[in-house]
SEROBA-535251 format. One line per field, with one value per atom (N, C-alpha, C, O): residue number from 1; residue in three letters; atom name; x, y, z. Coordinates in steps of 0.02 Angstrom, whole numbers. Example, Ala and Ser with C-alpha at 12.3 -4.5 7.8 and 13.67 -1.06 7.14 Angstrom:
% SEROBA-535251
num 1_1_1_1_2_2_2_2
residu ALA_ALA_ALA_ALA_SER_SER_SER_SER
atome N_CA_C_O_N_CA_C_O
x 660_615_660_712_642_684_645_670
y -284_-225_-165_-166_-112_-53_2_57
z 390_390_390_423_354_357_394_402
This chain:
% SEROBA-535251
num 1_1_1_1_2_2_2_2_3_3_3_3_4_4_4_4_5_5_5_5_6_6_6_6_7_7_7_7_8_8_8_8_9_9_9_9_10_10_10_10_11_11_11_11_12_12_12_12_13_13_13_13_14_14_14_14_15_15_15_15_16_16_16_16_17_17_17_17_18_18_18_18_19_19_19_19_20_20_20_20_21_21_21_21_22_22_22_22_23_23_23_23_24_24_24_24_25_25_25_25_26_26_26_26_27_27_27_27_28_28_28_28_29_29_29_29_30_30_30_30_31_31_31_31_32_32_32_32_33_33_33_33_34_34_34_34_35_35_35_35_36_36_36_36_37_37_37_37_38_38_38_38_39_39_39_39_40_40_40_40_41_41_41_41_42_42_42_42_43_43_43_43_44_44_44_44_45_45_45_45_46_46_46_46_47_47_47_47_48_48_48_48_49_49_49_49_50_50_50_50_51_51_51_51_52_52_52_52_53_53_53_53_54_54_54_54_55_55_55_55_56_56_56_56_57_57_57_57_58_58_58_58_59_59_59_59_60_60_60_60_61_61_61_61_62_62_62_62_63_63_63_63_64_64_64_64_65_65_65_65_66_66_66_66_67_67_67_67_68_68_68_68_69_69_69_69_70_70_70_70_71_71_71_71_72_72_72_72_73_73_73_73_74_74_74_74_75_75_75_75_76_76_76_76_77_77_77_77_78_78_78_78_79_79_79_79_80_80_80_80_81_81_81_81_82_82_82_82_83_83_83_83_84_84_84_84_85_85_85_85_86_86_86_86_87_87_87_87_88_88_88_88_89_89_89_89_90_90_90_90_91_91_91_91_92_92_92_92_93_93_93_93_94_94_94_94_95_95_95_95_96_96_96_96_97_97_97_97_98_98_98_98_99_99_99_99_100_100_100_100_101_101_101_101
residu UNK_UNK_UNK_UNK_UNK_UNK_UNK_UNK_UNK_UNK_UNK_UNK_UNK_UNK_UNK_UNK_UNK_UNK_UNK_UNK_UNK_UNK_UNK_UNK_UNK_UNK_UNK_UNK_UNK_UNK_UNK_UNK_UNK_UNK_UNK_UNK_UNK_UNK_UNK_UNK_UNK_UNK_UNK_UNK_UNK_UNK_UNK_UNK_UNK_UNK_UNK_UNK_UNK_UNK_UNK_UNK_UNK_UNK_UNK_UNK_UNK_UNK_UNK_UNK_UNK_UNK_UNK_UNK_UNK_UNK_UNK_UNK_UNK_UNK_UNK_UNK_UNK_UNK_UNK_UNK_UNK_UNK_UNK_UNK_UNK_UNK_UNK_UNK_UNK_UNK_UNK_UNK_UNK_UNK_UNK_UNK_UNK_UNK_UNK_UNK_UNK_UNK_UNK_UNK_UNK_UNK_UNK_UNK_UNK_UNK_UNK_UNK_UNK_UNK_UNK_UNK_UNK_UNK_UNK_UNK_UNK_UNK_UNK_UNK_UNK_UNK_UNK_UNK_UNK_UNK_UNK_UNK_UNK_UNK_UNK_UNK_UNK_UNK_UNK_UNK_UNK_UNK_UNK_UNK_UNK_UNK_UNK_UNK_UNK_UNK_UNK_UNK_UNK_UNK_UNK_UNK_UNK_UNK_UNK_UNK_UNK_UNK_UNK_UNK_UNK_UNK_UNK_UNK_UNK_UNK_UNK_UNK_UNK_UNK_UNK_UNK_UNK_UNK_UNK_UNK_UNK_UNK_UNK_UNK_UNK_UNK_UNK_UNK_UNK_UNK_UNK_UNK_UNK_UNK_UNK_UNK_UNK_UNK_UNK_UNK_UNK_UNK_UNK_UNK_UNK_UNK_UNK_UNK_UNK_UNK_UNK_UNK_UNK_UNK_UNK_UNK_UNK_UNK_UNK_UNK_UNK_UNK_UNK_UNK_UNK_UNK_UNK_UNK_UNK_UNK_UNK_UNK_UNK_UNK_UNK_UNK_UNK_UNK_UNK_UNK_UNK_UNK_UNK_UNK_UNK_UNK_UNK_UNK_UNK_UNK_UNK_UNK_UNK_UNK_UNK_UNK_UNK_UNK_UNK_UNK_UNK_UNK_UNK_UNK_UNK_UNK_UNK_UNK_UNK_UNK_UNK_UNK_UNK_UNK_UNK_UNK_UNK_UNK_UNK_UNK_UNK_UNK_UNK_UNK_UNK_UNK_UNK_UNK_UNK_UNK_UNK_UNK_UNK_UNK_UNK_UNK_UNK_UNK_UNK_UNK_UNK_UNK_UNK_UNK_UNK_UNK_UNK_UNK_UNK_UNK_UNK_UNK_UNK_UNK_UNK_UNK_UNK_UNK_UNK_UNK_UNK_UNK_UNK_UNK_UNK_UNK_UNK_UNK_UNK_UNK_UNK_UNK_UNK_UNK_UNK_UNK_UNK_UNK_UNK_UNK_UNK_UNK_UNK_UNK_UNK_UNK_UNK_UNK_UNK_UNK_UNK_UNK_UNK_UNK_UNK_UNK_UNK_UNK_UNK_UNK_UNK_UNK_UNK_UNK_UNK_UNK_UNK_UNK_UNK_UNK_UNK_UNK_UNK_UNK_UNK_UNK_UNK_UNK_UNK_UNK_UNK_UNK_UNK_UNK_UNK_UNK_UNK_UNK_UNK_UNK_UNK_UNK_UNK_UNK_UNK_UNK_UNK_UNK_UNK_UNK_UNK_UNK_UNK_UNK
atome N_CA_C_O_N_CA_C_O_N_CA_C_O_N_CA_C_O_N_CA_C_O_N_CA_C_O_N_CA_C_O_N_CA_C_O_N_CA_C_O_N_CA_C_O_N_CA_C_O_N_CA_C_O_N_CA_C_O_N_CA_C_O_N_CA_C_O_N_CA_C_O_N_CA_C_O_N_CA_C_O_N_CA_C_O_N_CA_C_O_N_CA_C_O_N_CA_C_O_N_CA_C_O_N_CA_C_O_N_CA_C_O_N_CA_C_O_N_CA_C_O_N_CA_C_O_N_CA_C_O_N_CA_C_O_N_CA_C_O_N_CA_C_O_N_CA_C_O_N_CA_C_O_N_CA_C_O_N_CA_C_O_N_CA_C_O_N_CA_C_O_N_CA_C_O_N_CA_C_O_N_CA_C_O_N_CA_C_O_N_CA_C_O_N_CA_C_O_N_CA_C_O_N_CA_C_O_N_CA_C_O_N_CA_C_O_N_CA_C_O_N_CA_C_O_N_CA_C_O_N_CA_C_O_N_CA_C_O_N_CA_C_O_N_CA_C_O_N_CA_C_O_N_CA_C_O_N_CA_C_O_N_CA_C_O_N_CA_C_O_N_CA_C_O_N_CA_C_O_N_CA_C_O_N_CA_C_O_N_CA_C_O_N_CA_C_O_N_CA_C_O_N_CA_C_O_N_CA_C_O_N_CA_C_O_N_CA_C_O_N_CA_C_O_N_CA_C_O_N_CA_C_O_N_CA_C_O_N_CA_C_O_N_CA_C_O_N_CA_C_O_N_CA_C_O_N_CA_C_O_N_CA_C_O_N_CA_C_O_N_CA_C_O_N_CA_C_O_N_CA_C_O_N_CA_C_O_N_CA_C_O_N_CA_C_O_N_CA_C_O_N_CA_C_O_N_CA_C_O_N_CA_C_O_N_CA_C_O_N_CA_C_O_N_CA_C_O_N_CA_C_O_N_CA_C_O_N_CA_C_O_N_CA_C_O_N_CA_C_O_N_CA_C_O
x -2777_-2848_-2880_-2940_-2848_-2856_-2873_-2912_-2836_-2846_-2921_-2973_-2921_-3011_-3040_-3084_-3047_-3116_-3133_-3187_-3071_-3068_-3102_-3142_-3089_-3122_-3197_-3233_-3225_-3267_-3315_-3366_-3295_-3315_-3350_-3400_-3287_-3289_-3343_-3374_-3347_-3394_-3471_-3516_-3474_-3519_-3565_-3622_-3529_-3568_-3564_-3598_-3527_-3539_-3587_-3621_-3592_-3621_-3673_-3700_-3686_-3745_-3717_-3673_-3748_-3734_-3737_-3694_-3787_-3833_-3791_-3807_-3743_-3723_-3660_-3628_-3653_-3611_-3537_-3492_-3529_-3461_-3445_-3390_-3475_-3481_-3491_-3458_-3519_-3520_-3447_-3415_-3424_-3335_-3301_-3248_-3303_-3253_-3270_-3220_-3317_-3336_-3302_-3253_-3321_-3289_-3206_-3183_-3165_-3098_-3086_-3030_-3139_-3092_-3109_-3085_-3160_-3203_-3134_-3115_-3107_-3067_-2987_-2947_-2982_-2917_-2919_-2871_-2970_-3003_-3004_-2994_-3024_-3030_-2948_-2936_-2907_-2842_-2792_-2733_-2809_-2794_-2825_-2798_-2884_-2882_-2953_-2962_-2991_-3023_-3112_-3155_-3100_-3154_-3230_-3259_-3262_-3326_-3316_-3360_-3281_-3283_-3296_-3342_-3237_-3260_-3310_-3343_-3340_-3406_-3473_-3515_-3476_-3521_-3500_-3543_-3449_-3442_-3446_-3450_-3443_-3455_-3519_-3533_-3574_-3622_-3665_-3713_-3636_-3671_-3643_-3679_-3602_-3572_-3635_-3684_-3653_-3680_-3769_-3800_-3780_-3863_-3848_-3892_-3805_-3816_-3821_-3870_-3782_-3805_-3845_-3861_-3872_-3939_-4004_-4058_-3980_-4055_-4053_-4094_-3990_-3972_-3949_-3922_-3961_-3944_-3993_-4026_-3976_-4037_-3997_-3945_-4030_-4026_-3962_-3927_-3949_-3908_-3846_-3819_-3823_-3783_-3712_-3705_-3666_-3588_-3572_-3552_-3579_-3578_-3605_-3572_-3648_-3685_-3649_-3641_-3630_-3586_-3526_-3512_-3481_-3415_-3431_-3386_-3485_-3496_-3535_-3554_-3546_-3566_-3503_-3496_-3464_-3394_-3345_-3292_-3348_-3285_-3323_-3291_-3400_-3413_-3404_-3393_-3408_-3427_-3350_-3340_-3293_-3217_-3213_-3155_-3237_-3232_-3264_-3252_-3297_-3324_-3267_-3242_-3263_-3223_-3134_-3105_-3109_-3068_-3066_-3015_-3119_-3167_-3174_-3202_-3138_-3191_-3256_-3272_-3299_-3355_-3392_-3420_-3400_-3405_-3486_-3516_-3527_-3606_-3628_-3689_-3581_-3611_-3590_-3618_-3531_-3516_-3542_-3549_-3552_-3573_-3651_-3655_-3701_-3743_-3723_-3737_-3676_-3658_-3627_-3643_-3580_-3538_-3584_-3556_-3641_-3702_-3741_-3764_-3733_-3779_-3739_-3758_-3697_-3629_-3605_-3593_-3607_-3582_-3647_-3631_-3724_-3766_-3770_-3772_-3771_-3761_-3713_-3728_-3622_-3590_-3610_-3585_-3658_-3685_-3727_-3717_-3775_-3818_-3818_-3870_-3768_-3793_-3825_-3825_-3858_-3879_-3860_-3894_-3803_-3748_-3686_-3684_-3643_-3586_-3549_-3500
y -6102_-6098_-6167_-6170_-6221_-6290_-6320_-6362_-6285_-6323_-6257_-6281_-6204_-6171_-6203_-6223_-6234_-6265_-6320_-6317_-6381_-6398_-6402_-6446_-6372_-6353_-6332_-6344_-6299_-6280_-6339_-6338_-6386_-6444_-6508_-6544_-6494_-6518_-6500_-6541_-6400_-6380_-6394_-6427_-6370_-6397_-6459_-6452_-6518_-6582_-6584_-6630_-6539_-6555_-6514_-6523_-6458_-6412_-6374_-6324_-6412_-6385_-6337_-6299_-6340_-6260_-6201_-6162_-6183_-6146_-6101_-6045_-6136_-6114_-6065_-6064_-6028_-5965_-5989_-5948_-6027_-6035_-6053_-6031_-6092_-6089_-6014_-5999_-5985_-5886_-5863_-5839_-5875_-5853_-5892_-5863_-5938_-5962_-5946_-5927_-5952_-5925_-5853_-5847_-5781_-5729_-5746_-5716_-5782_-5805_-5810_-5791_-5845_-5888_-5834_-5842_-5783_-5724_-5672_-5647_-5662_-5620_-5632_-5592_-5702_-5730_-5732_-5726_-5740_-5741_-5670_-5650_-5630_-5575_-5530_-5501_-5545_-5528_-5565_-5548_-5601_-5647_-5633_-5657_-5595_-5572_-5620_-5630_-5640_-5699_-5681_-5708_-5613_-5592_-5613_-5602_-5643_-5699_-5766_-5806_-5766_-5822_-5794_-5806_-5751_-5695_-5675_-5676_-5649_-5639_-5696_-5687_-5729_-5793_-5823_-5849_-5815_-5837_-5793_-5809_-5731_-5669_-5655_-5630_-5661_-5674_-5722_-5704_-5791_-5801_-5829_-5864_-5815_-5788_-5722_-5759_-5681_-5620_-5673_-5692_-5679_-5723_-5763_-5746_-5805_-5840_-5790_-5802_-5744_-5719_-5672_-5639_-5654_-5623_-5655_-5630_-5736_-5771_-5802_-5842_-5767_-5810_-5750_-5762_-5694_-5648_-5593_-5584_-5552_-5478_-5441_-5464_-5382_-5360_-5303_-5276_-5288_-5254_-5262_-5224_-5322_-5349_-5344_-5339_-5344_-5317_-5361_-5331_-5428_-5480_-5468_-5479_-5452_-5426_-5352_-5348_-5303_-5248_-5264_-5239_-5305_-5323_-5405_-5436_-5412_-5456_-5419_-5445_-5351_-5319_-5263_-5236_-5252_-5221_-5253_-5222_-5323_-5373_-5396_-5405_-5401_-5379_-5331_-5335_-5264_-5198_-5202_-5179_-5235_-5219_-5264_-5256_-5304_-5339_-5299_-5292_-5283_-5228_-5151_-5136_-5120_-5085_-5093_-5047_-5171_-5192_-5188_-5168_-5205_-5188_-5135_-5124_-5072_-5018_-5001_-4954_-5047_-5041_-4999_-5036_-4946_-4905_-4908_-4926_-4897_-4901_-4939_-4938_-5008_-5082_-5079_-5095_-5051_-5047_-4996_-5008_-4933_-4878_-4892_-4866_-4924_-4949_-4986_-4976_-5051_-5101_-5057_-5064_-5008_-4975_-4898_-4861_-4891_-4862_-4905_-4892_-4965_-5011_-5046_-5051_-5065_-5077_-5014_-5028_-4957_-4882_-4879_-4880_-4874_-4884_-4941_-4922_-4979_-5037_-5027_-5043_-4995_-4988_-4938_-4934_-4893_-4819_-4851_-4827_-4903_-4937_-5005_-5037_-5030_-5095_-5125_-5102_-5194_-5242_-5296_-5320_-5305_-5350_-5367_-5355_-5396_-5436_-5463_-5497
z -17_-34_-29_-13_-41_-54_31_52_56_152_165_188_155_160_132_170_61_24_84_114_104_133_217_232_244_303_299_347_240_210_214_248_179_169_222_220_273_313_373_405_381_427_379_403_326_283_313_335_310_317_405_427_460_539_561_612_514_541_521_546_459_392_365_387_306_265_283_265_321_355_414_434_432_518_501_449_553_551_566_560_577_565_501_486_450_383_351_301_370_366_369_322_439_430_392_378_370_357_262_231_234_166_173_136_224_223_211_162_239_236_194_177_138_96_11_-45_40_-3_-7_-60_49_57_27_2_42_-9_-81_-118_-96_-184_-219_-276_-136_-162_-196_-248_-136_-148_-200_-203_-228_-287_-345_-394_-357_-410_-437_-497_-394_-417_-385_-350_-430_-411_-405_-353_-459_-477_-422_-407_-410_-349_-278_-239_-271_-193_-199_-147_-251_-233_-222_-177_-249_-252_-156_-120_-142_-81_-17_42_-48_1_2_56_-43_-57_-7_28_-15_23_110_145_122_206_187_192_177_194_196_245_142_145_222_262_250_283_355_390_376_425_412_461_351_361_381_397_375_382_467_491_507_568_619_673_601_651_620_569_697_684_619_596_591_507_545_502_600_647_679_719_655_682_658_597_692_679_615_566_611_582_505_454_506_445_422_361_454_430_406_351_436_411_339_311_332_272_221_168_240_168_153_98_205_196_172_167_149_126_41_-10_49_-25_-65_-125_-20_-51_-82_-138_-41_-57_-110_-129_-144_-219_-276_-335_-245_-293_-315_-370_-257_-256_-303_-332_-295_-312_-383_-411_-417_-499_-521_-574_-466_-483_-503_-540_-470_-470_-421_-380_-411_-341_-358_-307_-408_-387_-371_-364_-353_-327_-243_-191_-261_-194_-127_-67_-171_-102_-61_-6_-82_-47_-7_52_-31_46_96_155_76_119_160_202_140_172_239_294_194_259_310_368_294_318_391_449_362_399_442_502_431_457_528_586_516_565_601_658_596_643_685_741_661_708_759_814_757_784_804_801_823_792_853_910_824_871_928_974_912_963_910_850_948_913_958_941
């Protein structure tokens, strides 16, 4: 987890906050947190991998379905299913249609 914050860090200050490879690599490190049990963190970081390609790609995009499908799965992990079945609506939505990837 320590070499992701890491890299994190690193694309962070080459590449701004902002940029989509900072998007994957937050999903990575959302998804390791997630499987560790470290849920309030995967989300805060799945969170925002999802804000960042919502503000940098069409609302359609493959990219945006598989980052509300890796939140919806922290939720799910909580048994939280009324947090989760909307992402996994818009999520399912967007793979029927989507915009590019």
């Amino acid at each position: 987890m320590q070499d992701g914050r890491r890299a994190l860090a690193i694309q962070e200050q080459t590449l701004g906050k902002e940029n989509l490879d900072v998007s994957t690599t937050l999903n990575r490190i959302g998804i390791s947190e997630r499987d560790l049990g470290q849920y309030s963190q995967a989300q805060t970081d799945l969170k925002r991998a999802l804000a960042i390609r919502e503000k940098s790609l069409d609302r359609k995009h493959i990219w945006i379905a598989i980052s509300l499908e890796n939140l919806a799965s922290v939720y799910i992990a909580q048994r939280d299913y009324a947090r989760a079945a909307p992402l996994w609506a818009r999520a399912r939505a967007i793979r029927a249609h989507p915009a590019g990837g």
